[in-house]
N, C-alpha and C positions, 0 to 999 in steps of 0.2 A: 504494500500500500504506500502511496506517494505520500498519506496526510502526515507520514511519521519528518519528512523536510520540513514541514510547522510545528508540529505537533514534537516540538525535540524542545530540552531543557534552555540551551543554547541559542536560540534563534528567538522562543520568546522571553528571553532577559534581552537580548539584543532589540528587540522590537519594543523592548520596556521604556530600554536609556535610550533608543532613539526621540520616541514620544517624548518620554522625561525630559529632555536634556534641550530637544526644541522649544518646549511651549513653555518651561521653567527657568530650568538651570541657564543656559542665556540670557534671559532677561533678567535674571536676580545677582547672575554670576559670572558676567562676561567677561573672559580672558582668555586665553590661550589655550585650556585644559578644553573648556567648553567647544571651543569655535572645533576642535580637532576631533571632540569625541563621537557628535554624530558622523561623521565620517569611516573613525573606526567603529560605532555599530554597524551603520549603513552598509559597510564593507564586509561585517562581519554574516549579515543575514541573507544582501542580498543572491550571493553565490544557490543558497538553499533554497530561497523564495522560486528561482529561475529552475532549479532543479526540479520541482513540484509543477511547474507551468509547462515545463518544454520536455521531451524525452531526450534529451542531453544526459553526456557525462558529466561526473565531475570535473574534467578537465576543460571541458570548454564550458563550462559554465563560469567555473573562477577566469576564464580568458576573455569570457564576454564583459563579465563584472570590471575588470583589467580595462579594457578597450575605452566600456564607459564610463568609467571615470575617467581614466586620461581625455578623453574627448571633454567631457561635461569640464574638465577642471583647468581648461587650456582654454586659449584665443579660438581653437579651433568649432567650439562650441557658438559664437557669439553671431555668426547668421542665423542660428536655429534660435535664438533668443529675440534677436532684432525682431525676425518675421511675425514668432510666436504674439511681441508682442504688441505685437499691429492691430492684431485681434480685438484687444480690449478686453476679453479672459478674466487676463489673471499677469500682474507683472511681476515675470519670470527674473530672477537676476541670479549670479553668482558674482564670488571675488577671485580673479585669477592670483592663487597662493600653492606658489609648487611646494611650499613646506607641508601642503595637506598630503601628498604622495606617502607622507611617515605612515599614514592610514593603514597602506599594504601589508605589512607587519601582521595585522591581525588575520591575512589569508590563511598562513599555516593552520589557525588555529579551526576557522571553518572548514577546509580542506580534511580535517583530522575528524572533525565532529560528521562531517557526511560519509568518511572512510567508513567510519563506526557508529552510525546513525543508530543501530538498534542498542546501543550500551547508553541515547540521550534520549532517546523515545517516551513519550509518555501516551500511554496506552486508554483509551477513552472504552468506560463498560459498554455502550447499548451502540449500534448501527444508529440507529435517529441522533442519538446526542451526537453522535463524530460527526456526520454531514451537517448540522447543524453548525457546530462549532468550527467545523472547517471552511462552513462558508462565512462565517463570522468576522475568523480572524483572518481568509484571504479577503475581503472590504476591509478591514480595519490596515493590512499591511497598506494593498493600495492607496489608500487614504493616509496611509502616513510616509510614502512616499510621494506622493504628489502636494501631499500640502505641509512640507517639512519646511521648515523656517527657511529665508533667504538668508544668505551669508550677510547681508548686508542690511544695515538699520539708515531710514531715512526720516527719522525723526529729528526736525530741526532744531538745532540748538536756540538757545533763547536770545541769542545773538545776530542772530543771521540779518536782521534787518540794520547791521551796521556793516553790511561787507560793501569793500569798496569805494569807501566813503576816502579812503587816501589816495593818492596816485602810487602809479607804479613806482619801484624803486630805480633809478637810472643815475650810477655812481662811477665816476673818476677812480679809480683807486690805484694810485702813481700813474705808472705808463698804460694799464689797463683800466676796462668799462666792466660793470656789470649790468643785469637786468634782472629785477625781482620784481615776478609777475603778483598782481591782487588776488587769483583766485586759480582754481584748477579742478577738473571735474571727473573726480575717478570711476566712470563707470561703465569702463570696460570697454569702449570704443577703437581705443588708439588716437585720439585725439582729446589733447590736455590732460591726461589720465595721471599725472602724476605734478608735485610741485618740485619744481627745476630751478635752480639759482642758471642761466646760461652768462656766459664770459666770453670774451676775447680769447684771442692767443698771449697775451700778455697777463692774465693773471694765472698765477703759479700755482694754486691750489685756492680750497677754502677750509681751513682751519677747523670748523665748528659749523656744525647745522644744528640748532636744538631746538627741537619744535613741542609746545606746552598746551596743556587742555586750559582752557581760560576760566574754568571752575572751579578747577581743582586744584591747579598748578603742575598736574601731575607731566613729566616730559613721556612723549609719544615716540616720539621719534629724536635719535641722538647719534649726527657720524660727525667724526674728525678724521682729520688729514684724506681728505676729499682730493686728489690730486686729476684725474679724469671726470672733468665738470662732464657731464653726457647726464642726459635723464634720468636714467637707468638708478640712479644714484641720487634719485630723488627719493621724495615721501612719496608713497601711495594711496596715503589715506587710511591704510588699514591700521587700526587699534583693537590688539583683542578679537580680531576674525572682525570684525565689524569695521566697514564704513558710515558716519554720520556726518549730516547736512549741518554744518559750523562754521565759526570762525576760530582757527586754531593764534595762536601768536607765538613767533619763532626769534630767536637770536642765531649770527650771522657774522662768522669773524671770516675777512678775505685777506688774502696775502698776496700780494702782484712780484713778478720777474725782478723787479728793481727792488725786492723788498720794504714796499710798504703795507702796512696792515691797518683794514680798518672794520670796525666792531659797529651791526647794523642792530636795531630792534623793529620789529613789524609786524602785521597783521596778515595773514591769509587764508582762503575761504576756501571748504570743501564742499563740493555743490554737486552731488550727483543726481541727477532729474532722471531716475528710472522710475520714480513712485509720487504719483502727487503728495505736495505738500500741505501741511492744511493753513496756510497762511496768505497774507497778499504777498505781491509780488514787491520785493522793497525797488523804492524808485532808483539806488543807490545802484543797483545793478548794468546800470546800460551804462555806465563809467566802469565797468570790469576791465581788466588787461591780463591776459591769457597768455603761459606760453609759449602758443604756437604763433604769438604776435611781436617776436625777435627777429630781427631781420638780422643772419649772419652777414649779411657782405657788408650794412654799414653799423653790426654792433650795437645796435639800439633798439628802445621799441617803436613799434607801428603800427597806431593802430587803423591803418587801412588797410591793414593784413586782418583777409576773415576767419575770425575767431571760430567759426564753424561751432557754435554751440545757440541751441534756440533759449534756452533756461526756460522751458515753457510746463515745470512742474507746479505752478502757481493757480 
């Protein structure tokens, strides 16, 4: 009998802290531990869910599990998200975070649990009660894969209607320039998705990037000796497996070729518009500086460079 793939000790504790860990443990307890763990249940049950549905082995069932996740947890997912959510559904998001990959770890242990599925089996007395409960808990699994938390929080901070209200940063610093953009919108596009200090060839490094929750104080984000100014090497927003709709404030020490160093403070806004807002739209916003609005040939910003973002979560 297949009901013994749900019907296993193992798959409903994993189906437990998936549940648990979405609609609780996140929002009471967001860090690191959380953002990770439905992943390794998710990874832990799905292999056995797929078992039960398909006449697959076990090895292509952990292959298929394999496939999608690297798909779902990559750029390569992000047309199936776009489209999806054209619809108007349900807005679909994820945070592209290869540290979730750690998740796989937990294969051995499904792998081992379906080897020996009858040593986790849990044995239901009457034919009616099994069909019953096996249709139960295949709608409860679907149901807790389709509407499992987004990686991402779009709850705006209580700030946000002050983003923008400075200009962009546009600094001298000895023989080189910097550009510190107002805002950046992590949500997965490839366009603005991260916050980028961009420079010249003349500044030598950036010493300090420390970027702070404006609540809390707490630092989110913290690199030194920044020597390869590129994106890559920016913030992305994520705290905690979570992105939120804020105004973060960061400190900023640059160092130029000619050795001069100069120490910035400032304001920057993280604005992902995958999920309406429930607020107005602040007027402060159409003074944004993005980015992808550095012109590398003359080292400054521009902003008749389109910013390609609509901000139309409002």
């Amino acid at each position: 009998m297949k009901n013994k793939y749900l019907f296993n000790y193992l798959f409903l504790i994993g189906l437990f802290l998936l549940i648990l860990n979405d609609h609780f443990f996140k929002a009471a307890y967001g860090n690191w531990f959380t953002g990770k763990l439905s992943d390794v249940a998710g990874l832990l049950i799905l292999p056995m869910f797929l078992k039960y549905l398909l006449p697959i082995s076990t090895k292509k069932s952990v292959l298929f599990t394999v496939i999608f996740f690297v798909f779902w947890k990559t750029s390569l997912s992000q047309f199936f998200i776009d489209n999806f959510n054209t619809l108007g559904l349900y807005s679909m998001g994820r945070v592209v975070d290869y540290t979730d990959f750690i998740a796989f770890l937990i294969l051995p242990l499904s792998i081992y649990v379906m080897n020996n599925i009858e040593n986790f089996e849990i044995k239901l007395p009457m034919v009616n009660i099994q069909k019953i409960a096996t249709h139960s808990l295949l709608f409860l699994t679907f149901l807790t894969f389709c509407a499992t938390s987004k990686d991402t929080d779009f709850e705006p901070g209580e700030n946000l209607n002050n983003c923008c209200f400075t200009e962009p940063i546009e600094l001298n610093v000895g023989a080189g320039s910097i550009y510190v953009p107002t805002m950046f919108t992590p949500d997965g596009n490839g366009i603005n998705d991260l916050f980028q200090i961009s420079a010249d060839s003349n500044i030598l490094k950036i010493d300090t990037l420390t970027i702070f929750n404006q609540f809390s104080g707490d630092i989110v984000f913290d690199e030194t000796n920044i020597t390869e100014i590129i994106p890559e090497n920016g913030f992305d927003g994520i705290v905690a497996d979570t992105i939120t709709a804020t105004q973060y404030n960061y400190f900023l020490v640059v160092t130029s070729k000619d050795n001069v160093t100069m120490r910035i403070n400032g304001f920057i806004c993280s604005l992902p518009c995958e999920a309406m807002l429930n607020i107005s739209r602040p007027d402060s916003l159409s003074n944004c500086a993005f980015p992808i609005q550095y012109d590398e040939v003359t080292g400054t910003y521009d902003e008749n460079i389109e910013s390609q973002e609509d901000l139309n979560c409002f």
